[in-house]
N, C-alpha and C positions, 0 to 999 in steps of 0.2 A: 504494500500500500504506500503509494504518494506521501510524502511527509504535508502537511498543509500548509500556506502562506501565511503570515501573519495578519491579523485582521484589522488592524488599525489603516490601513492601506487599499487600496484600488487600483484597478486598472487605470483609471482616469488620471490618478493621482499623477501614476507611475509614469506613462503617455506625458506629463504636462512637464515633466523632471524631465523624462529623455527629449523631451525638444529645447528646452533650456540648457540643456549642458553642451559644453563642449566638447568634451571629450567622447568619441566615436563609441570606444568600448563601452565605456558607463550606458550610452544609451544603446547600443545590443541588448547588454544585460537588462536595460529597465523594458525596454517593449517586449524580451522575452518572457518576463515574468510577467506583466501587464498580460500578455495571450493565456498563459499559465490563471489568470487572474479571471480570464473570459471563459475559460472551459477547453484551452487547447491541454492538449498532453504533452508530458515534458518532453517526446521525443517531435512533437512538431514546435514546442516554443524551441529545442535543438536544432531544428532548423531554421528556423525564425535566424536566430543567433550567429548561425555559424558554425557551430561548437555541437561538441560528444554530449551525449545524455549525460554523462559523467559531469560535464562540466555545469551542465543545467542546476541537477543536485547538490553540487557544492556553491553555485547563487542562491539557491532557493535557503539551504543552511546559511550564508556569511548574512543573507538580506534578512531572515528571520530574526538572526541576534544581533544585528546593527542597523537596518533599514538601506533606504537607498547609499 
């Protein structure tokens, strides 16, 4: 089972961060998890991203105990 995102957060939120930021990577990770946040599966927010399921899972962990 999917570990769950943290709920103080959105899609929308997350969407509003990665257009604001500069940095490329930060907003991969923030629209992947945003999809993650719509009901995609971490292997299509993995492609969203760029990146291995592996790496999805270890966003979904660092953004749960730190946020964006």
């Amino acid at each position: 089972m999917a570990i769950p995102l943290r709920g103080d957060f959105d899609a929308v939120r997350l969407r509003v961060a990665a257009r604001r930021t500069k940095d490329a990577a930060q907003a991969r990770r923030l629209l992947s998890l945003a999809a993650v946040y719509d009901g995609a599966t971490r292997t299509e927010a993995a492609r969203i991203g760029g990146v291995t399921l592996q790496i999805v899972r270890d966003w979904v962990l660092k953004f749960n105990s730190a946020g964006p």
